[in-house]
C-alpha distance (Angstrom), angle and dihedral (degrees) to the residues before:
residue distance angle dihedral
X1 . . .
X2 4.11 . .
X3 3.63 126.0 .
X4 3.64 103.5 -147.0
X5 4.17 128.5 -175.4
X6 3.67 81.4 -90.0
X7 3.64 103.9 51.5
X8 4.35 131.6 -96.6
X9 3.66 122.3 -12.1
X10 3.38 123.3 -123.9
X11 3.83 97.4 39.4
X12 3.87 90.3 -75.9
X13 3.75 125.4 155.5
X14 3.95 118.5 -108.2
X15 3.46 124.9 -122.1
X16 3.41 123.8 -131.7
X17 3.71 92.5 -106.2
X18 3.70 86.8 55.2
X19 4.11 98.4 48.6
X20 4.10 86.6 46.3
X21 4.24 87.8 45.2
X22 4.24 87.9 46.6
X23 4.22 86.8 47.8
X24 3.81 89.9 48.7
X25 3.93 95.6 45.5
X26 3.63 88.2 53.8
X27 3.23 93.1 50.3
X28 4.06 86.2 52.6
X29 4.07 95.0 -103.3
X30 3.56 117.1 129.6
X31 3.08 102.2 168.2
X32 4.43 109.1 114.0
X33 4.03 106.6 -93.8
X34 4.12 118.5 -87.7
X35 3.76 114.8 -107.4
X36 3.69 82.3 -127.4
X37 4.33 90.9 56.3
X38 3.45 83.7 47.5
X39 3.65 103.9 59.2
X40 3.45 96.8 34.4
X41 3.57 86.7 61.0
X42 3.61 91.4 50.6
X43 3.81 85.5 54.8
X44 3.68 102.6 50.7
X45 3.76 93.7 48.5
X46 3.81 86.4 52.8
X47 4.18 88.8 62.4
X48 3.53 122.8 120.9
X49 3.58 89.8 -150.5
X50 3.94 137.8 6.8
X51 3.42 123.4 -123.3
X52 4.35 140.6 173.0
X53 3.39 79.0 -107.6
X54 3.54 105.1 45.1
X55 4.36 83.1 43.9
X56 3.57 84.4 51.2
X57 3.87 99.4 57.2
X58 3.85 87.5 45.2
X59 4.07 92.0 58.3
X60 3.95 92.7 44.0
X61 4.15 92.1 65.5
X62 4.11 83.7 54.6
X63 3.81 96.5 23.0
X64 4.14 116.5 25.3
X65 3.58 99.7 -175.0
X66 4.28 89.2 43.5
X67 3.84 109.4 150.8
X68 3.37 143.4 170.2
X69 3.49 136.6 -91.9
X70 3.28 88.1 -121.9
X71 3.96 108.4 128.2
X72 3.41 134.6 68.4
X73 4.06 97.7 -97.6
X74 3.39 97.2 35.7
X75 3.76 93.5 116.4
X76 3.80 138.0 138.6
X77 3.32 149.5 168.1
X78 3.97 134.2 -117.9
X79 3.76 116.8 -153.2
X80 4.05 91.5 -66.9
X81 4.02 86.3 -19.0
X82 3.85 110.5 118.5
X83 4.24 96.7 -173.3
X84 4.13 109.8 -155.9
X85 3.73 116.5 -83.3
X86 3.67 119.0 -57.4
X87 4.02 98.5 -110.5
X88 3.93 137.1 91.6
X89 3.06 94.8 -54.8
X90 3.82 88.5 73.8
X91 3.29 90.5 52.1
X92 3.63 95.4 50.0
X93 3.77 91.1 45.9
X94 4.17 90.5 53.0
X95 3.99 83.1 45.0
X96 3.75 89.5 61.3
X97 3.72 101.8 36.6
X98 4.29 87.0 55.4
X99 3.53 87.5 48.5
X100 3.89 92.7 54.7
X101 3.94 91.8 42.8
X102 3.54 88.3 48.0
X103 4.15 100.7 54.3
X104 4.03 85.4 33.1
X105 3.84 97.5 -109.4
X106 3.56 89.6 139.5
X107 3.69 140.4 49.4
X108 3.46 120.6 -118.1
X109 4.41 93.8 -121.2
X110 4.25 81.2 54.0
X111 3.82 94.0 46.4
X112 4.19 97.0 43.2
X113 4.54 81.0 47.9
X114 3.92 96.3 48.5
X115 3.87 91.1 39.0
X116 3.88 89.1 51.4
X117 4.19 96.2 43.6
X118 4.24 82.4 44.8
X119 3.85 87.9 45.4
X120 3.91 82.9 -178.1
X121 4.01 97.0 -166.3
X122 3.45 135.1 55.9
X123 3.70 99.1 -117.3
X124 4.24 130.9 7.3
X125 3.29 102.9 36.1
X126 4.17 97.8 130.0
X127 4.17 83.9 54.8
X128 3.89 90.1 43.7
X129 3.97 93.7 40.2
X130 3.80 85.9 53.3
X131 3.71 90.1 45.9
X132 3.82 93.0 57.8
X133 3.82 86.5 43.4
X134 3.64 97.1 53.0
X135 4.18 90.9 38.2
X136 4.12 92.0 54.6
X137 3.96 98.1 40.1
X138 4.14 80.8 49.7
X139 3.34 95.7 45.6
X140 3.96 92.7 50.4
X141 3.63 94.9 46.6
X142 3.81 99.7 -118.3
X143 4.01 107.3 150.6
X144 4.17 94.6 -141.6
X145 3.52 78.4 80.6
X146 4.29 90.9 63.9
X147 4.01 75.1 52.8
X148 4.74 123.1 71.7
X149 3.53 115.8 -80.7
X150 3.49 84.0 -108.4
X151 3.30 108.1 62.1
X152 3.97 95.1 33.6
X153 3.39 87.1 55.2
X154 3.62 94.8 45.6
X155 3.57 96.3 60.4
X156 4.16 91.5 42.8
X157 3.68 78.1 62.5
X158 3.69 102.5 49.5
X159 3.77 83.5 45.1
X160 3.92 82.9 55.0
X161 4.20 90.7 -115.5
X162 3.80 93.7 -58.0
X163 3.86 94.0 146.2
């Protein structure tokens, strides 16, 4: 079996260590997952419901001082992506989008794009954006998500986010 930039060969499912391994090597980590990524990954896709807070706990195993955009002044900048203002207004913003994952108002290729061009914490918001991704396309029962990120969300896109 290969694990390609696109996920498994041969149509097999990933394992957890494999979708957390795919999220760091996109990220630019090679390095083989933590146990500790790994079961918190198991965790948060075994949520009822997503929260900041829950998102939160889920950046501190990769990121321990993870925060919030919360402030005003909390801003950065993404390749030529300038996110709003750090503030509450983020917050609100992240508010709203959970609340629209979380009574399926939204598709899980819309979510993972507004979460990214919100990036609503300072830091880890491709392995948290992912996270989501991976947790709503579970939690609906679509199989891309037994397939990478990458390739799920590959074909969401050629589907133009229909899933």
């Amino acid at each position: 079996m290969w694990v390609g930039l696109f996920g498994i060969g041969g149509g097999e499912a990933m394992t957890t260590a494999d979708k957390v391994a795919e999220s760091n090597r996109i990220e630019g980590i090679t390095r083989p997952p933590t146990q500790a990524e790994i079961d918190e990954h198991e965790r948060f896709m075994g949520l009822e419901k997503v929260t900041t807070k829950e998102l939160l706990y889920f950046l501190r195993t990769y990121q321990p001082n993870a925060r919030l955009r919360s402030e005003v002044g909390m801003d950065v900048t993404v390749g030529g992506h300038r996110p709003p203002a750090g503030g509450k207004d983020v917050s609100m913003a992240l508010w709203v989008l959970l609340v629209r994952v979380y009574y399926g108002e939204i598709t899980p290729w819309n979510a993972h794009i507004e979460y990214e061009h919100l990036h609503p914490f300072m830091d880890g918001n491709g392995r948290s954006g992912r996270a989501l991704w991976y947790w709503m396309m579970a939690r609906d029962g679509n199989k891309l998500s037994d397939l990478g990120f990458l390739h799920g969300f590959y074909y969401q896109t050629l589907e133009g986010g229909t899933r």
